[in-house]
Kinemage of the C-alpha trace (Angstrom):
@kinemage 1
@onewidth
@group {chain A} dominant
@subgroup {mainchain}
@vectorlist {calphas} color= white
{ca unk a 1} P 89.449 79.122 113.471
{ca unk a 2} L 89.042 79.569 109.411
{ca unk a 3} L 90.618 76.189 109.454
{ca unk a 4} L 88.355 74.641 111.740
{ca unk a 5} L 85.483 75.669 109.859
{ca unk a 6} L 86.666 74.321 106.536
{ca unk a 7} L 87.785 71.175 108.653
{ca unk a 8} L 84.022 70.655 110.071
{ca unk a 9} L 81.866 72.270 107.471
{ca unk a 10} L 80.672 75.185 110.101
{ca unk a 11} L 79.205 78.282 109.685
{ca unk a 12} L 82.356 80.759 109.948
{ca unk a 13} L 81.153 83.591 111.633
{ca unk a 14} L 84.541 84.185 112.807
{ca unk a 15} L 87.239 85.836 110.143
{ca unk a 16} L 85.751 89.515 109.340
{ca unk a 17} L 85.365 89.611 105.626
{ca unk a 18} L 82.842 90.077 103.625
{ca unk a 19} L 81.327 86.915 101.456
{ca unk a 20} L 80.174 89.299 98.821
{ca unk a 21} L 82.249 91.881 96.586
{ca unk a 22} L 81.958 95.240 96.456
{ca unk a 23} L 80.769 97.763 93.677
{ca unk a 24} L 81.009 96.056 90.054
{ca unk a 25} L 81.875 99.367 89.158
{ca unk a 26} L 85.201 99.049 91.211
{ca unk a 27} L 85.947 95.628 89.863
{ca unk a 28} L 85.416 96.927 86.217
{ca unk a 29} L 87.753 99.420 87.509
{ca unk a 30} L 90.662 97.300 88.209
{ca unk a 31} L 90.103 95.249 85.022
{ca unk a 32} L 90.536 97.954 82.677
{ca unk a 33} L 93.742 98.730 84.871
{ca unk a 34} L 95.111 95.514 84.095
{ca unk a 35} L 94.078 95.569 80.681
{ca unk a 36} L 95.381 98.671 79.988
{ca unk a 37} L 99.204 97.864 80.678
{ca unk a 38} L 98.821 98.482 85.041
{ca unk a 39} L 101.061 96.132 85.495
{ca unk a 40} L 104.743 97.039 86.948
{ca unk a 41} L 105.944 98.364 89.941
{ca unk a 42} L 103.470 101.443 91.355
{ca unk a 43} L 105.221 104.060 92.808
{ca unk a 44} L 106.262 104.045 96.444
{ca unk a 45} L 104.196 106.540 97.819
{ca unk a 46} L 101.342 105.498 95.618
{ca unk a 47} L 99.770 106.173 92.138
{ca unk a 48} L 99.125 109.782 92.109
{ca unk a 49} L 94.883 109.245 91.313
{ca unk a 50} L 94.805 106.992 94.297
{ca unk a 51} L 96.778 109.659 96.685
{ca unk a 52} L 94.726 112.669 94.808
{ca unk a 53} L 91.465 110.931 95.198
{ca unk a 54} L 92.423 109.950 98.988
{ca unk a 55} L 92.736 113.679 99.882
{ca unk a 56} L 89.222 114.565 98.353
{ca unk a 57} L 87.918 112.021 100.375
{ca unk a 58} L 89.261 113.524 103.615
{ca unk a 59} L 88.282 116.966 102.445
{ca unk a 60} L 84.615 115.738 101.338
{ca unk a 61} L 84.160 113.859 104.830
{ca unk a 62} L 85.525 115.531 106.980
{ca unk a 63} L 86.980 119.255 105.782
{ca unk a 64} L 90.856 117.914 106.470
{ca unk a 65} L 92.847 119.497 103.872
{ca unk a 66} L 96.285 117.578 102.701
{ca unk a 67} L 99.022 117.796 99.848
{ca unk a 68} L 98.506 114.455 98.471
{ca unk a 69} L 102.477 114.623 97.300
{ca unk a 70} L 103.738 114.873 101.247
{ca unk a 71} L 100.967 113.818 103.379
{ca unk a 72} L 99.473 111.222 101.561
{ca unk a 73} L 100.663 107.454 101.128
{ca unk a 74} L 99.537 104.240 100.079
{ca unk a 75} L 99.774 100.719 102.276
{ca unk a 76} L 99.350 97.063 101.667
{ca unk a 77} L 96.395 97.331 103.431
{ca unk a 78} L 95.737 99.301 106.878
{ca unk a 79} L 97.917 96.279 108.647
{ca unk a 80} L 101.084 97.661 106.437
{ca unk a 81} L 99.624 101.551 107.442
{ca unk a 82} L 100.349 100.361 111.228
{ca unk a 83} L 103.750 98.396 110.278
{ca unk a 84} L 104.828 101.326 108.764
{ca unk a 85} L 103.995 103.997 111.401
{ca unk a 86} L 105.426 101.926 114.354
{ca unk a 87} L 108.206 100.655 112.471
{ca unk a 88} L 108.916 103.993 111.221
{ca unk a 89} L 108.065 106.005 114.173
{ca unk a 90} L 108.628 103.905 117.314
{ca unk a 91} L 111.971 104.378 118.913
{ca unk a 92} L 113.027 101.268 121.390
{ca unk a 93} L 112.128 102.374 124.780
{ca unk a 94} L 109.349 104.544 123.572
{ca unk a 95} L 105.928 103.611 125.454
{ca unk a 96} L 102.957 103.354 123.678
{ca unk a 97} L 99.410 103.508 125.032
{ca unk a 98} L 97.002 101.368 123.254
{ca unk a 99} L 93.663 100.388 124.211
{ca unk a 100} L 92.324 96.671 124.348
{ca unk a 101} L 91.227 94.429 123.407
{ca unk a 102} L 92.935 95.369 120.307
{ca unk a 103} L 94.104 93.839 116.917
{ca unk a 104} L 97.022 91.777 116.944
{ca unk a 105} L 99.371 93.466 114.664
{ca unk a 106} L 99.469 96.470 117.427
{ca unk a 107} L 101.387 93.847 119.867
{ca unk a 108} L 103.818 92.066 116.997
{ca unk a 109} L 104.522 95.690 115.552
{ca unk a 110} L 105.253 97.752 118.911
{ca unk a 111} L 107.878 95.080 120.101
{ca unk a 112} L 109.715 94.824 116.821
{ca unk a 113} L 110.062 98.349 116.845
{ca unk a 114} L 111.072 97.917 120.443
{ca unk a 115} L 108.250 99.757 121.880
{ca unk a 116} L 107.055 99.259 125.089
{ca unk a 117} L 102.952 98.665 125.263
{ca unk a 118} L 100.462 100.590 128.184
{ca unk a 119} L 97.663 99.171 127.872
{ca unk a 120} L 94.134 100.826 128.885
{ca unk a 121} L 91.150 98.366 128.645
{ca unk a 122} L 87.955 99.036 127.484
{ca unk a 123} L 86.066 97.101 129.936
{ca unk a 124} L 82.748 94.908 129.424
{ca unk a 125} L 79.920 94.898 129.192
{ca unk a 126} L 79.969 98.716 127.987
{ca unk a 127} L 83.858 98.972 126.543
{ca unk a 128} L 83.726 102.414 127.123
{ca unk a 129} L 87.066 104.263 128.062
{ca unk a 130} L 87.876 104.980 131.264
{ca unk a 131} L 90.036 108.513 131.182
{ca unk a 132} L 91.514 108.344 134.495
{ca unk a 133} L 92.942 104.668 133.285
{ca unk a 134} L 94.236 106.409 130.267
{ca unk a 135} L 95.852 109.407 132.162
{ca unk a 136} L 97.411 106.887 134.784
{ca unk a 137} L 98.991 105.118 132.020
{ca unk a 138} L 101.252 108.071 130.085
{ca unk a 139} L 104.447 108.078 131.870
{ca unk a 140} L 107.738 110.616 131.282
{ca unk a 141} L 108.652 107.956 128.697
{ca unk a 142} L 105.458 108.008 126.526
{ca unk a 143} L 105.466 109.096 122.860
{ca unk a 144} L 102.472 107.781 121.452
{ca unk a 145} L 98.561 106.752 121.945
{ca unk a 146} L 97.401 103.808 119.523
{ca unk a 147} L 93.631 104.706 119.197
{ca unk a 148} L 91.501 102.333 116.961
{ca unk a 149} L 87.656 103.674 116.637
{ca unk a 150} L 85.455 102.204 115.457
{ca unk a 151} L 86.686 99.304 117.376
{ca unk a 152} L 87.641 96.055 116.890
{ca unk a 153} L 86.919 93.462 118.267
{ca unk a 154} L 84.035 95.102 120.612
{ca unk a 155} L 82.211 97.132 117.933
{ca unk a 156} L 82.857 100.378 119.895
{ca unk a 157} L 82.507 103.961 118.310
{ca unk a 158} L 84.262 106.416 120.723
{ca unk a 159} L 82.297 109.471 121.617
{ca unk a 160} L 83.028 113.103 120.553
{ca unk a 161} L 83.856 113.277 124.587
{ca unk a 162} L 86.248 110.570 124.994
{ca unk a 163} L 88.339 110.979 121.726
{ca unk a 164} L 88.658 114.770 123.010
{ca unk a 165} L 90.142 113.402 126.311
{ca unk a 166} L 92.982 111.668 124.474
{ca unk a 167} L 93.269 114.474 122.457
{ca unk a 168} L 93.612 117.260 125.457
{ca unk a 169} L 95.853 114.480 127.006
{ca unk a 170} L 98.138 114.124 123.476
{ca unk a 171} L 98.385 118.078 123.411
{ca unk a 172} L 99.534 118.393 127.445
{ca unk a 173} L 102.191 115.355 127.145
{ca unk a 174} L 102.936 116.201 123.241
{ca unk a 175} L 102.064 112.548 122.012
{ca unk a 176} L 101.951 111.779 118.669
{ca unk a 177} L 98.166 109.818 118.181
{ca unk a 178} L 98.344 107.016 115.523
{ca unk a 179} L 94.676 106.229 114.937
{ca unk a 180} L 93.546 103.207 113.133
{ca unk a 181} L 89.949 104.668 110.958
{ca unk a 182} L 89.855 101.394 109.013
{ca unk a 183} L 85.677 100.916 110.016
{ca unk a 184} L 85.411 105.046 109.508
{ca unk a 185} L 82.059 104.447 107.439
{ca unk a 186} L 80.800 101.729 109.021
{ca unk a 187} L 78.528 103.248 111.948
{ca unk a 188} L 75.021 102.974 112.779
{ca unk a 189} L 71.854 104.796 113.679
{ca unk a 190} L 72.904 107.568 116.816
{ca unk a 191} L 76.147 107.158 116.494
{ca unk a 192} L 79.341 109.308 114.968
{ca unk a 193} L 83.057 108.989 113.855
{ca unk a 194} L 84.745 111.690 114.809
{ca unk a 195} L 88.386 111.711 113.226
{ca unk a 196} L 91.593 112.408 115.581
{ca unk a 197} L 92.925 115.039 113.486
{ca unk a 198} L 89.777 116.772 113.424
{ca unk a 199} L 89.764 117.981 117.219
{ca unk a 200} L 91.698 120.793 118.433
{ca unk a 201} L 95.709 121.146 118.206
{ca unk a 202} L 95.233 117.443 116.610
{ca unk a 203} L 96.287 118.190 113.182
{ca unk a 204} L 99.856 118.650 113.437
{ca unk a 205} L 100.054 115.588 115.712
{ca unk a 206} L 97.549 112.755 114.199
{ca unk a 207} L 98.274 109.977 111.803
{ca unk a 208} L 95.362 108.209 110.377
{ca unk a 209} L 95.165 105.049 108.950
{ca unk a 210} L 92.522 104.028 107.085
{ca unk a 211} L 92.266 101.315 104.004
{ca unk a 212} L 89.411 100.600 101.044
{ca unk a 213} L 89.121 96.884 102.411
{ca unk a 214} L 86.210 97.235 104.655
{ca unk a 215} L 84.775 100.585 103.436
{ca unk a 216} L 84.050 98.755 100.488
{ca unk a 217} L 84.188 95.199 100.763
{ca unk a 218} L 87.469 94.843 98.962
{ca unk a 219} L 89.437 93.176 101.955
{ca unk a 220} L 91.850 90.892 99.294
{ca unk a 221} L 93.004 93.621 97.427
{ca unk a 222} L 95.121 95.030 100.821
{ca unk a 223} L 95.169 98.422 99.723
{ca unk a 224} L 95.130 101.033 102.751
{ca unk a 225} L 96.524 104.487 103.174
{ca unk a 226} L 98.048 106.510 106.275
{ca unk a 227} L 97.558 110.794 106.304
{ca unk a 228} L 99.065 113.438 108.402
{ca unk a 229} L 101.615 115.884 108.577
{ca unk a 230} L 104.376 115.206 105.896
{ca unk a 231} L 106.782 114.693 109.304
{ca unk a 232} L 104.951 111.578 110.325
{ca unk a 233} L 104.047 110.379 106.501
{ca unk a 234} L 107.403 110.312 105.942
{ca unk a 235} L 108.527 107.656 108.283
{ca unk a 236} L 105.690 105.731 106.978
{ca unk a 237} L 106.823 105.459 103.590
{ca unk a 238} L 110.947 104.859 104.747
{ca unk a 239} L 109.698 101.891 106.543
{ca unk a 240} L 107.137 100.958 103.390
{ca unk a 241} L 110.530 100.510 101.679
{ca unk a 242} L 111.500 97.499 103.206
{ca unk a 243} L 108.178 96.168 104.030
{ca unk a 244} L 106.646 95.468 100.476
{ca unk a 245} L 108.020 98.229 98.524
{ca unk a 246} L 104.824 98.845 96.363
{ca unk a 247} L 102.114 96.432 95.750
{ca unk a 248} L 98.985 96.696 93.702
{ca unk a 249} L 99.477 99.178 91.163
{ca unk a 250} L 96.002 98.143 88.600
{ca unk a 251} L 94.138 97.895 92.192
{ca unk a 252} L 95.333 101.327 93.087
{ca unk a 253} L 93.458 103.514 90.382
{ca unk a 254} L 90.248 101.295 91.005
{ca unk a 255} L 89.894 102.455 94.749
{ca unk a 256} L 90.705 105.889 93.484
{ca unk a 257} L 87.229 105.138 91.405
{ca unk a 258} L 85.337 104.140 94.120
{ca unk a 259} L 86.410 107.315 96.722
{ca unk a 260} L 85.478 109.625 94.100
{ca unk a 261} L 82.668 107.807 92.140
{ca unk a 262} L 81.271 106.353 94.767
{ca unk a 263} L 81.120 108.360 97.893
{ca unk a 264} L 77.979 107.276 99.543
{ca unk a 265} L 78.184 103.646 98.508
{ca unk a 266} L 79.511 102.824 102.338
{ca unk a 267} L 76.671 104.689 104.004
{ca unk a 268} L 74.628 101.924 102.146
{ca unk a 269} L 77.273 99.237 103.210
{ca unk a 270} L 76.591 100.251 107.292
{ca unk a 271} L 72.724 100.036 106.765
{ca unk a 272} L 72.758 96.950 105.582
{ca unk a 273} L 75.394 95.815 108.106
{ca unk a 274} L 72.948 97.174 111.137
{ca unk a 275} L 70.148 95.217 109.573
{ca unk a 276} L 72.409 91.933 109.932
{ca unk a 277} L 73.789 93.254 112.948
{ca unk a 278} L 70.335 93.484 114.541
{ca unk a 279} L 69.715 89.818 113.102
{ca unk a 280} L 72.382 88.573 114.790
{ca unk a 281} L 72.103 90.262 118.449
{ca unk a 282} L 68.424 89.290 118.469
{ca unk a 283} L 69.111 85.543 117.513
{ca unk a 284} L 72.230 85.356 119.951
{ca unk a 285} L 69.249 86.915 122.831
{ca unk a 286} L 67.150 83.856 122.066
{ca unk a 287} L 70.268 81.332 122.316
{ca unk a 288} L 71.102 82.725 125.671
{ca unk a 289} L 74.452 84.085 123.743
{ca unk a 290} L 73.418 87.910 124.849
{ca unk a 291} L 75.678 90.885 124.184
{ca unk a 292} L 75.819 94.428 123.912
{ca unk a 293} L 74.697 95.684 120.051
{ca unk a 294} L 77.772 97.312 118.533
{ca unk a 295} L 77.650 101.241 117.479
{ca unk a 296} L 80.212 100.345 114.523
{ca unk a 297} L 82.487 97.500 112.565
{ca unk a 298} L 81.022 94.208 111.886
{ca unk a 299} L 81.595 92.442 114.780
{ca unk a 300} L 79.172 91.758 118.227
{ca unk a 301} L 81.017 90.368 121.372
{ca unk a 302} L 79.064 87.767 124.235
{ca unk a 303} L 79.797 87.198 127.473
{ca unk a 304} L 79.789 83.291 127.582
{ca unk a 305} L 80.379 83.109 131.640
{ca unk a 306} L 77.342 81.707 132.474
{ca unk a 307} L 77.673 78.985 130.122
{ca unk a 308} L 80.039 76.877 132.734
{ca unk a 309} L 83.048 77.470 130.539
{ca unk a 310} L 86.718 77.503 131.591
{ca unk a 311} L 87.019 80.230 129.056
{ca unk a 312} L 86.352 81.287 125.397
{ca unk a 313} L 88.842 79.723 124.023
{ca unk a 314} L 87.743 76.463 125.169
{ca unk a 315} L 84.064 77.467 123.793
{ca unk a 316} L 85.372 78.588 120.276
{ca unk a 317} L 87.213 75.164 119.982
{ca unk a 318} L 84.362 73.193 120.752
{ca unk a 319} L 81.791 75.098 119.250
{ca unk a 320} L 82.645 73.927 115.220
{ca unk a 321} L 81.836 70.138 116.944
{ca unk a 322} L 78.784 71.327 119.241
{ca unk a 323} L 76.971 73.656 117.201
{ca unk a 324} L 78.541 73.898 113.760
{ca unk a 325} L 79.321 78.035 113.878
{ca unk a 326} L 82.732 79.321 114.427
{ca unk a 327} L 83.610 82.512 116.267
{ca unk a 328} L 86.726 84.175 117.762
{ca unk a 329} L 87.745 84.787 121.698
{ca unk a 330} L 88.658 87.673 122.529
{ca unk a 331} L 91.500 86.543 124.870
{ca unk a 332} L 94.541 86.991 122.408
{ca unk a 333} L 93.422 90.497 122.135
{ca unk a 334} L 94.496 91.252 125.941
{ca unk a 335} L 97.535 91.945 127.728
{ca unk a 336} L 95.913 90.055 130.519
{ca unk a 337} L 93.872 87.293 128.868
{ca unk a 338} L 91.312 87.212 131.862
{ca unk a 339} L 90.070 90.443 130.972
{ca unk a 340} L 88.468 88.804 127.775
{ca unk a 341} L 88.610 85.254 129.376
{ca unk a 342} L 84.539 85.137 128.740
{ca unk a 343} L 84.296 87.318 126.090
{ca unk a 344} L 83.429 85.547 121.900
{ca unk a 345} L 83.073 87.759 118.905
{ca unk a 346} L 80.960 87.215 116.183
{ca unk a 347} L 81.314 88.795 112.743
{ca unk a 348} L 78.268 89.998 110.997
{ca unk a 349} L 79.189 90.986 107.713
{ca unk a 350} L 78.250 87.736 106.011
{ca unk a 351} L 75.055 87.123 103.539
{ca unk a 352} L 71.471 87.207 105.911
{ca unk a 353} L 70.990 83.467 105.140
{ca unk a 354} L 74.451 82.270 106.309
{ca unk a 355} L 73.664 84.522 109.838
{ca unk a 356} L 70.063 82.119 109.973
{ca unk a 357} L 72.114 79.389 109.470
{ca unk a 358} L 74.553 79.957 111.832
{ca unk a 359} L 71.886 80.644 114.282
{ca unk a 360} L 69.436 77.695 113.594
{ca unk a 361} L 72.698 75.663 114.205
{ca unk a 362} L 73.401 77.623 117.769
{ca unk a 363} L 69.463 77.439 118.527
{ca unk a 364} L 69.414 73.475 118.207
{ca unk a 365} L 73.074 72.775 120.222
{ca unk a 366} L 73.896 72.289 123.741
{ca unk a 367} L 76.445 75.167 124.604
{ca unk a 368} L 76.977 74.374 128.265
{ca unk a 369} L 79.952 72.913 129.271
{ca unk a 370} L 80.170 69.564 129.830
């Protein structure tokens, strides 16, 4: 779809990243890294700020305590984080329960590690999670739950209630839960993250991946993290090995400066996203593109249905032509593509004038089929 929009000159309100950087601070941070000899391989596990200053964070957020020598290490980005745990944790035959829609790398990763995927959907227009669906799906040969919250694509943040049902259903089927935090900081007005590991018997039985990339707007520097106990770090980092190794040693001690320098500059980074947020939901209203606000991320989903079209897939490709915006369907994000067959996300995490472009464009196009 990037291509599509570079092809036609639209308004790409489809890839999720930023079109601004984050702190200058952060960037100064990583130059004086580089200038200051940065420049070989990092260790495996990560540069020792960068795992010290990830523990801090989880102690200053959220009162989880680790040894930032065992149950700490750094990732190529969250994406590597989930290579790395289902690569490194995922036996063939092993079942995991995931919820969709979800993000692609789940599917590509579980089969190479020869997992077998249960899907649960989070159903439209609410996505909220349906618990029986969830028991129904853990079999005798289940290992693992695949949680992402906040979600993407739908924007969901999963409520104190329904991350405590996966959690009482991890502890009576001992499942290990691999949770994907990536949009931790990035929720709005009435609504909470509540973190896996922090829920009872979780601890000992949570991995969390997380990354600096959308916390603070630093999505081409790829560098993520994954925490737990040092028996599920471990595998992490085995299967890092022969992934990429290491990767961005002068980027590593600059997102160590922004966890510990900069600790509220996310909170900041949602309120502004809820501002564009709101621009967007309220300009899709007056297109007739309506959808349910999201609680977290950067990303709003619209039911297209009544539109005429065969399916969003069909809309997205046209759309670059009719209206000069591009967004995502959800489809490829299902096991069963007509479960998102109507469904188009939109990313909001752009500049406010590029969001009143995109929706000027939207507000002067046909978008019935034809």
């Amino acid at each position: 779809m990037s291509a599509l929009a570079v092809r036609t000159g639209a308004v790409n309100l489809g890839q999720g990243f930023p079109d601004v950087d984050g702190p200058p601070e952060v960037i100064a941070a990583a130059v004086h890294a580089l200038e200051s000899g940065a420049n070989q391989y990092a260790p495996g596990i990560g540069v020792p700020a960068l795992r010290q200053a990830i523990a801090r964070h989880q102690q200053r957020h959220y009162g989880i305590s680790l040894d930032p020598d065992t149950q700490v290490v750094v990732t190529t980005g969250c994406t590597e984080a989930i290579a790395g745990a289902l690569l490194g944790l995922v036996d063939p035959g092993d079942e995991v329960v995931v919820l969709e829609p979800y993000y692609d790398s789940y599917v590509a990763m579980i089969q190479m590690a020869g997992g077998v995927r249960r899907p649960v959907t989070l159903r439209a227009p609410d996505f909220r999670l349906d618990v029986e669906e969830l028991r129904a799906a853990v079999t005798d040969r289940t290992r693992f739950v695949l949680v992402n919250s906040p979600h993407n694509p739908t924007g969901t943040v999963l409520t104190r209630e329904e991350l405590t049902a996966i959690a009482e259903l991890a502890v009576e089927h001992d499942l290990v839960v691999i949770t994907d935090e990536v949009y931790e900081h990035l929720v709005f007005t009435g609504h909470e993250h509540v973190p896996m590991a922090t829920l009872p018997g979780m601890a000992e039985r949570t991995l969390t991946l997380s990354s600096a990339g959308k916390s603070y707007s630093f999505t081409g520097w790829k560098v993520g993290w994954a925490t737990g106990p040092a028996e599920l770090v471990g595998p992490v980092l085995a299967a890092k090995q022969w992934l990429t190794f290491t990767s961005g040693a002068p980027l590593q001690p600059a997102v160590a400066t922004a966890l510990d320098e900069l600790p509220d500059w996310p909170a900041a980074l949602a309120a502004e996203l809820e501002e564009k947020r709101d621009l967007l939901c309220n300009g899709l209203d007056t297109v007739g593109l309506t959808g349910r606000p999201p609680s977290g991320t950067y990303f709003a989903t619209s039911d297209i249905s009544h539109l005429g079209w065969p399916d969003a897939m069909s809309f997205c490709l046209a759309l670059p032509e009719r209206a000069g915006v591009v967004a995502i369907p959800t489809q490829p994000f299902y096991d069963d593509p007509d479960a998102g067959r109507q469904l188009v996300r939109w990313a909001f995490c752009k500049q406010r004038p590029v969001i009143e472009e995109a929706l000027r464009r939207l507000a002067s196009a046909d978008l019935t089929y034809r």
